[in-house]
C-alpha positions as CSV (number, residue, x, y, z in Angstrom):
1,X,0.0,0.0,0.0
2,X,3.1,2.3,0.7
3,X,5.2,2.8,-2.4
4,X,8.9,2.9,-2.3
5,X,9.1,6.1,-4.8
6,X,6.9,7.8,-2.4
7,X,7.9,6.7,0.8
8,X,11.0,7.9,-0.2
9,X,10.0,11.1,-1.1
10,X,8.1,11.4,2.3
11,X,11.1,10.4,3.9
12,X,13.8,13.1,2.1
13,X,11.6,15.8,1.7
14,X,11.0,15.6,5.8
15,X,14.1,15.0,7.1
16,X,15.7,18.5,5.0
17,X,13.1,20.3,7.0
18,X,13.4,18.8,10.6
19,X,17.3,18.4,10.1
20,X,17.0,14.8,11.6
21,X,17.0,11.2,9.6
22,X,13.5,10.0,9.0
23,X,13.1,6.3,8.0
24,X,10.4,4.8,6.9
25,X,9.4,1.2,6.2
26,X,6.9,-1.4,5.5
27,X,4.9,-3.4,7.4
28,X,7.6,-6.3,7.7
29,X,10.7,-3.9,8.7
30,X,12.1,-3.2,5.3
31,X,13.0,0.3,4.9
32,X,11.6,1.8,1.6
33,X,12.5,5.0,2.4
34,X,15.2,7.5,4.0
35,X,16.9,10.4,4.1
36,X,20.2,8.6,4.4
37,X,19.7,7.0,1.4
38,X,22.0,3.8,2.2
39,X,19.3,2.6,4.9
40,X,16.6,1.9,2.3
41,X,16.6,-2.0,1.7
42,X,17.8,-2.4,5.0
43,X,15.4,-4.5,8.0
44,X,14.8,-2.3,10.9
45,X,13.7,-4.9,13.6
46,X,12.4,-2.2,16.3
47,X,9.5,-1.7,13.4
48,X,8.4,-5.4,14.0
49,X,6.4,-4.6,17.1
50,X,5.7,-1.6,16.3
51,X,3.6,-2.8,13.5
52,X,2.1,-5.5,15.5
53,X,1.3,-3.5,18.4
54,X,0.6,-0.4,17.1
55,X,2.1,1.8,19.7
56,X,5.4,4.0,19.4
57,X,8.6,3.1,20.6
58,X,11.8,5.2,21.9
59,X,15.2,3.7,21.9
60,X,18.3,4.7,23.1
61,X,21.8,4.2,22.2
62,X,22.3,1.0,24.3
63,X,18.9,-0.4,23.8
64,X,19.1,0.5,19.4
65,X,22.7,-1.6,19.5
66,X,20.6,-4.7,20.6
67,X,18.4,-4.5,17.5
68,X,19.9,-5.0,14.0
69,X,19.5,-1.9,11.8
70,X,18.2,0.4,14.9
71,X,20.0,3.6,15.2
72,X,19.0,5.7,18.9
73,X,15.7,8.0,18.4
74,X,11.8,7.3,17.9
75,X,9.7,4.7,15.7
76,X,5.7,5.5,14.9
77,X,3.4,3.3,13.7
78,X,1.5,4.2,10.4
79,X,-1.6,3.5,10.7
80,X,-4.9,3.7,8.0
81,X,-7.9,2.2,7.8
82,X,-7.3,0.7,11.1
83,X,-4.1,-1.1,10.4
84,X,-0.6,-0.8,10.6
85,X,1.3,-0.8,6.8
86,X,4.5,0.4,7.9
87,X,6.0,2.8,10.5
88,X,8.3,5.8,10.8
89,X,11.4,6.9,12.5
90,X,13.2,9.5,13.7
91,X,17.1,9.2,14.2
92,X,18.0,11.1,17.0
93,X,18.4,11.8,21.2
94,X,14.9,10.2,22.1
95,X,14.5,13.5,24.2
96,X,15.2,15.8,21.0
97,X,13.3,14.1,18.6
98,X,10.3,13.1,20.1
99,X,7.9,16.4,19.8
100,X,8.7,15.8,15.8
101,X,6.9,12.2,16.2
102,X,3.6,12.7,15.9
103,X,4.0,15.7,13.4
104,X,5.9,13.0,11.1
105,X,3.7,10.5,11.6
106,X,-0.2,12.9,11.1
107,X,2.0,14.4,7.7
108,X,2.8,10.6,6.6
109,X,-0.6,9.4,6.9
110,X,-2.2,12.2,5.2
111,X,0.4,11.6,2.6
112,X,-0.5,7.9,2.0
113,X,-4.4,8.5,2.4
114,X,-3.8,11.1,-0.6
115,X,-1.6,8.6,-2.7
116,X,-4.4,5.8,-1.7
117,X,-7.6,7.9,-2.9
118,X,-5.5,9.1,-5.7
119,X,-4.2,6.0,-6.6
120,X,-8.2,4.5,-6.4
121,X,-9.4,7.8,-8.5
122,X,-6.8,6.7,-11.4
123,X,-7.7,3.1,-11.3
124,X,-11.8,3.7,-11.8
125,X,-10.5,6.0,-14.2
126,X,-9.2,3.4,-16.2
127,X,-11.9,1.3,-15.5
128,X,-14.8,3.4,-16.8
129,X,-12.9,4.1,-19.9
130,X,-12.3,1.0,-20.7
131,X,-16.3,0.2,-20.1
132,X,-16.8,3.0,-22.1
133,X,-14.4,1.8,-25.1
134,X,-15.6,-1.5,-24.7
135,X,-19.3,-0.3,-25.7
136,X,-17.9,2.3,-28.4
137,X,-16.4,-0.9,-30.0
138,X,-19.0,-3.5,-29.1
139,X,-19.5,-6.6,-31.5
140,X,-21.8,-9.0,-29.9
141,X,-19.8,-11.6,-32.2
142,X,-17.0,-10.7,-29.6
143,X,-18.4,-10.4,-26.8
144,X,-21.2,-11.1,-24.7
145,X,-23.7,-8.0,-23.9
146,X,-24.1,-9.7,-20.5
147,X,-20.7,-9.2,-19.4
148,X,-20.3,-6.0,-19.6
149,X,-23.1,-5.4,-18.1
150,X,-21.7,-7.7,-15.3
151,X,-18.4,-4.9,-15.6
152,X,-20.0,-2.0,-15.2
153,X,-22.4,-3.3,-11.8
154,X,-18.9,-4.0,-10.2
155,X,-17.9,-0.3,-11.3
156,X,-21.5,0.8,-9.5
157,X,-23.7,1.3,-13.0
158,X,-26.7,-0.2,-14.3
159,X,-26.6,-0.1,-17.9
160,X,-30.6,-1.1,-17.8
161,X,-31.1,2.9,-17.0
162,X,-31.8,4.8,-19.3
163,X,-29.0,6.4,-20.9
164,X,-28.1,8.2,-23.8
165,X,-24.2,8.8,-25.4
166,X,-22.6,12.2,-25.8
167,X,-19.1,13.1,-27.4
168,X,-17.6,15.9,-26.7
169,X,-14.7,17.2,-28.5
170,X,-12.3,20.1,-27.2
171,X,-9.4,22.2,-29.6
172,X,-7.4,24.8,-29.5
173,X,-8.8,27.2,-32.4
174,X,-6.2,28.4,-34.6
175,X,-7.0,32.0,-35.3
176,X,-4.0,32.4,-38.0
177,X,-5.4,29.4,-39.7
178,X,-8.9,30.7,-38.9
179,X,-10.1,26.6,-37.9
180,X,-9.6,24.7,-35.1
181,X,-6.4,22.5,-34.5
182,X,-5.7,19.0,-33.2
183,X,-5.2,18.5,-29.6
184,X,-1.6,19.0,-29.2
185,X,0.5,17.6,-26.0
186,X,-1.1,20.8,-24.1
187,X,-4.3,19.5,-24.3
188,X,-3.0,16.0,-22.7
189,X,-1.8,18.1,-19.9
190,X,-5.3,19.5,-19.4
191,X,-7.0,16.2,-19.1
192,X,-8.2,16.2,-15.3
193,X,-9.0,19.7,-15.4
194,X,-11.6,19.0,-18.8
195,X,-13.0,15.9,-16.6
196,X,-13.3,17.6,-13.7
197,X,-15.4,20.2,-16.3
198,X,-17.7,17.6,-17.6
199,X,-18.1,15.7,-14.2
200,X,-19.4,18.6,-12.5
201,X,-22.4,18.9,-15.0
202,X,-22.5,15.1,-15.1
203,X,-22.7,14.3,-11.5
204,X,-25.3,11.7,-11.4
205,X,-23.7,8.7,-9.2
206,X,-24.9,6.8,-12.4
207,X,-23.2,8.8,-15.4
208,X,-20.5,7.4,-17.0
209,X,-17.5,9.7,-18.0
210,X,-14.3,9.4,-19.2
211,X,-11.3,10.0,-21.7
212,X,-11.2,8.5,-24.9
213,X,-8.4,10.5,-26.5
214,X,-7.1,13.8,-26.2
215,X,-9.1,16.1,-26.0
216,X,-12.1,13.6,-26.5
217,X,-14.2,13.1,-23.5
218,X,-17.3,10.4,-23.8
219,X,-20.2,10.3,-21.2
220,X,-23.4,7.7,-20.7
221,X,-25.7,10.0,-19.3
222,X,-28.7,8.7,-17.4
223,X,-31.8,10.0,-18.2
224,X,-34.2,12.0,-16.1
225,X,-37.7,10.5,-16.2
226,X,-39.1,14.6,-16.9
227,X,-37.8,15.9,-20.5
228,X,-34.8,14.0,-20.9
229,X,-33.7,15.4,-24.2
230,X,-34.3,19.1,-23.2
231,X,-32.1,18.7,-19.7
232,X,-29.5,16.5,-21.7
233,X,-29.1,19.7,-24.0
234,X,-28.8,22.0,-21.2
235,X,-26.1,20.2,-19.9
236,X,-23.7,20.3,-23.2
237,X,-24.4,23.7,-23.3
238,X,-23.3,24.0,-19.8
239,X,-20.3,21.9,-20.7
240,X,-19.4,23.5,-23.7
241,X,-19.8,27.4,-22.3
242,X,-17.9,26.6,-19.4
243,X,-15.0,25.1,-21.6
244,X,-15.1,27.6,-24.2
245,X,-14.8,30.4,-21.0
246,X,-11.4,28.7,-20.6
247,X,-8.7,30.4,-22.3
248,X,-8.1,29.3,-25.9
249,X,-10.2,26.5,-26.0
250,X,-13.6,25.7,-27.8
251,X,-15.8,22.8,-27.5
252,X,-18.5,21.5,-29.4
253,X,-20.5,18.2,-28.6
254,X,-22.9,15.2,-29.8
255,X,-26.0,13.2,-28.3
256,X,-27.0,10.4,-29.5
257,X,-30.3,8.7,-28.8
258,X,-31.8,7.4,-25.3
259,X,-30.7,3.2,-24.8
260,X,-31.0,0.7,-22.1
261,X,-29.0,-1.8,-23.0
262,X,-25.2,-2.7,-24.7
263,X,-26.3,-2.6,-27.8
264,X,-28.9,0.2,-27.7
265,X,-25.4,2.1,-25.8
266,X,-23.2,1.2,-28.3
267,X,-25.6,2.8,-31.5
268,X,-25.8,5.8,-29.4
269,X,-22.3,6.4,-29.0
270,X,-21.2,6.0,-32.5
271,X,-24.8,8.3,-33.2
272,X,-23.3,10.9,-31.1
273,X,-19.7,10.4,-32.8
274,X,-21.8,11.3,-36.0
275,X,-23.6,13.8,-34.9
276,X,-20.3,16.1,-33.6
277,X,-18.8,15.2,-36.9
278,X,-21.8,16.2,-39.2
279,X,-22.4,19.1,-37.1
280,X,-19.3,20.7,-37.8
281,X,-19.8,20.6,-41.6
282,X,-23.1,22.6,-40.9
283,X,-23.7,26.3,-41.2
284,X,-24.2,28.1,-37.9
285,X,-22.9,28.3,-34.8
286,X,-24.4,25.6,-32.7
287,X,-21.8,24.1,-30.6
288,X,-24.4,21.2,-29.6
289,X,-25.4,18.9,-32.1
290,X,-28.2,16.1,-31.5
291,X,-28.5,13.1,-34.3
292,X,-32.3,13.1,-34.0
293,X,-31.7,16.6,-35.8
294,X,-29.0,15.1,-38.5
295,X,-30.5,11.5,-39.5
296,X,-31.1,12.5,-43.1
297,X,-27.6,14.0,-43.0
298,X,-26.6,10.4,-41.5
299,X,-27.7,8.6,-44.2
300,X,-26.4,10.7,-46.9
301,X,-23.0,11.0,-45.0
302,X,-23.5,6.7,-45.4
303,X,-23.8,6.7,-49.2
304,X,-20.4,6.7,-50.8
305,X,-18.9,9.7,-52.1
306,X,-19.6,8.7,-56.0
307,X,-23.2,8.7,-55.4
308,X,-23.2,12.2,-53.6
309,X,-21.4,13.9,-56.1
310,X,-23.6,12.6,-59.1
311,X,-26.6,13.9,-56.9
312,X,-25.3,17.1,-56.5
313,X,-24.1,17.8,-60.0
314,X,-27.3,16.8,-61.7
315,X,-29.7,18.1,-59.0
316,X,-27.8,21.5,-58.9
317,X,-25.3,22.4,-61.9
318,X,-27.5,25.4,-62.8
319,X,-27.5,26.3,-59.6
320,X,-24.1,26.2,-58.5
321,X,-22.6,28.6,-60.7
322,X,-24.5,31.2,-59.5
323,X,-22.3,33.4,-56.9
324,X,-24.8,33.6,-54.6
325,X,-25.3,29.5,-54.7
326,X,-24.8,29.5,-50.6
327,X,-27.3,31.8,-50.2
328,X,-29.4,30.2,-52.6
329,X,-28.5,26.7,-51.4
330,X,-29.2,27.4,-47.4
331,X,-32.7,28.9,-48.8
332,X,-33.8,25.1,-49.9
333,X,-32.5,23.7,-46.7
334,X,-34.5,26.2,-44.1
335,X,-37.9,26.2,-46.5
336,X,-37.3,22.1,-46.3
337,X,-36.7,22.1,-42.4
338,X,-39.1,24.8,-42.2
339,X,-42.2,22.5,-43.3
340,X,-42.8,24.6,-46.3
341,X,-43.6,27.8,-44.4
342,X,-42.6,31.2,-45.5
343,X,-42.6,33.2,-42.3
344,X,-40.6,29.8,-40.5
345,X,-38.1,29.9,-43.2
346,X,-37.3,33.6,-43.0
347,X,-37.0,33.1,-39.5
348,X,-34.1,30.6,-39.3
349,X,-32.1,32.5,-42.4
350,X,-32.7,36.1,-40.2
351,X,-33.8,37.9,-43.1
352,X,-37.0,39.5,-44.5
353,X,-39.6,36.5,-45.9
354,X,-39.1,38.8,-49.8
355,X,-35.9,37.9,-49.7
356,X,-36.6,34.4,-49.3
357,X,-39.4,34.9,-52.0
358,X,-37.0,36.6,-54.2
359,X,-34.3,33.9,-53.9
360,X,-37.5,31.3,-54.5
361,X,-38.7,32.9,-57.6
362,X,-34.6,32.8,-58.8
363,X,-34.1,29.2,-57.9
364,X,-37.6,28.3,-60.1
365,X,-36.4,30.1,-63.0
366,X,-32.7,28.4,-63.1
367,X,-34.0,25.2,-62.1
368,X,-37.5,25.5,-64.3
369,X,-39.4,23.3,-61.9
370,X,-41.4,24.9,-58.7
371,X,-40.0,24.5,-54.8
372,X,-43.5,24.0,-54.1
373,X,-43.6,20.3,-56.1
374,X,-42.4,18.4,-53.2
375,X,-40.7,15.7,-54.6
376,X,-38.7,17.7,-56.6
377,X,-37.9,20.1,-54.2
378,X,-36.8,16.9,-51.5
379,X,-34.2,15.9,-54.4
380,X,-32.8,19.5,-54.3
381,X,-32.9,19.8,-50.5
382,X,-30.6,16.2,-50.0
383,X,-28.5,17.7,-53.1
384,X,-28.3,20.9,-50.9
385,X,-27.4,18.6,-48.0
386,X,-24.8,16.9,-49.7
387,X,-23.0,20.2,-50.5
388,X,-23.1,21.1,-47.4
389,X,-21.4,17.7,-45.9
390,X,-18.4,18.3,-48.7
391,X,-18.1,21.6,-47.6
392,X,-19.3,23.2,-51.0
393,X,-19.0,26.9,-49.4
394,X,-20.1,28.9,-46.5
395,X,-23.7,29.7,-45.6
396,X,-24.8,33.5,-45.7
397,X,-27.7,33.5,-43.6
């Protein structure tokens, strides 16, 4: 339970300030640490009964030279969770180095509870993101649903809950480049601080969060049973705003739909992996992206490249050489999402419903077919869509 490294450390850092040897050891009398460091591997039988009796012991010169590797001065028992794991001593005139006893010994402890709850924070760490890359990669072909499930009780979660999947992804914008940049080794460094971030939103005992790369952080999210969607969006938002108040950093994130089980978990995470990356390719400035909004996207994003490009070219030739195409293009995409209403559509472009009438009237006359003839107008829209996933220019609404 008491590492060398640190016990070590303990033991040097101490005895510089006190000006007297401390030695420390484990709980059968080897010394893992000391300020003199040709003591450590040494047995120190005075810490033998210390350990088993749990009560300090003085010693002077005449009674340390009957006890092998005993030097005169004090020996402290260290004691957590109710048991001895080691002890500490002080080389010295029992009479001058007793009052620094107890101090050593309260630091120590506090030391090695730190290391312990430190140590325990690390290991279910690992734990929940390996649960967590364990369902991102899930092939039921590999491995049994059932045993994760198993996992994740012994880690304290119940994958029955209702959950839902969200990816968040945190850069460092690049205002030369005018885009973000990769996570760099900087962004590594700010790990605990970004989880600390997200676990603070995400402090339901059941929420899973953890690390999946740099500057990727994945979270299960349980469900509340009162509108689960709308408090799952508040909390990205949260997430996001309080990252982005950070200096130089941006975050944007993706939610994937409600599941209960591996398999439901698994399709939710790789939805919200889609809907982060699909998201960015839109026009706006959302920084929260849910795949209920972006299935159509999906499935186009599915369809190989070959396909897309065919659609696009012989939905929207005419169209595309105008220099206004963005404008023109983000027109079909809000009167689609819009429902086919005028005032709606003017409303998410943020300008004046003649425009959009004007750039309506423009698009019949180039295309010679009218936006109200829905099938045609749902083969522009996914044409539209499609230039908007290959990044065919920048909306002007």
């Amino acid at each position: 339970m008491l590492s060398p490294s640190l016990a070590q450390e303990i033991a040097a850092d101490t005895s510089a300030v006190i000006g007297f040897n401390v030695l420390i050891t484990d709980a059968e009398g080897m010394v893992i640490g000391s300020g003199d460091s040709s003591r450590v591997g040494t047995f120190h039988e005075a810490s033998v009964d210390v350990v088993r009796t749990q009560e300090p012991a003085t010693h002077s010169a005449s009674q340390a030279g009957l006890l092998r590797g005993v030097r005169p001065g004090v020996t402290l028992p260290l004691v957590t969770g109710g048991r001895a794991v080691g002890t500490v001593g002080i080389t010295g005139t029992p009479g001058q180095v007793r009052r620094f006893g107890l101090l050593v010994k309260r630091q120590t402890e506090i030391l090695l509870r730190e290391s312990v709850m430190l140590r325990s924070r690390l290991l279910a760490e690992r734990a929940s993101e390996k649960l967590l890359t364990d369902i991102a990669s899930y092939d039921p072909q590999v491995v049994e649903g059932e045993f994760l499930m198993f996992r994740a009780a012994e880690l304290g979660f119940d994958l029955r809950l209702p959950r839902a999947a969200v990816a968040i992804e945190v850069t460092v914008p690049d205002p030369a480049a005018g885009r973000r940049s990769a996570p760099t080794h900087d962004m590594a460094q700010v790990r605990s601080e970004l989880l600390r971030t997200v676990r603070e939103v995400f402090a339901d005992p059941q929420d899973v969060v953890a690390s999946t790369a740099p500057g990727w952080i994945g979270v299960l999210s349980r469900l509340p049973a009162q509108q689960p969607t709308d408090a799952l969006l508040a909390a990205c938002r949260r997430v996001t705003d309080v990252i982005a108040a950070q200096d130089g950093l941006s975050a944007r994130a993706g939610i994937g739909e409600a599941a209960s089980s591996v398999g439901g978990l698994h399709d939710s995470y790789q939805d919200a992996c889609d809907a982060l990356r699909l998201g960015a390719r839109l026009a706006g400035g959302s920084a929260v992206h849910l795949i209920t909004d972006l299935r159509v996207h999906q499935l186009l994003a599915a369809v190989g490249q070959p396909a897309r490009s065919r659609l696009v070219e012989l939905t929207t030739a005419e169209l595309r050489a105008q220099p206004d195409w963005p404008a023109l293009r983000d027109t079909v995409t809000a009167w689609c999402e819009s429902g086919f209403h005028l005032v709606r559509a003017s409303a998410a472009l943020h300008i004046h419903r003649n425009t959009v009438i004007y750039r309506m009237n423009k698009i019949e006359q180039i295309t010679g077919r009218p936006l109200r003839e829905h099938r045609t107008t749902m083969a522009l829209y996914l044409a539209c869509l499609a230039d908007q996933l290959a990044g065919g220019g920048e909306g002007d609404r």
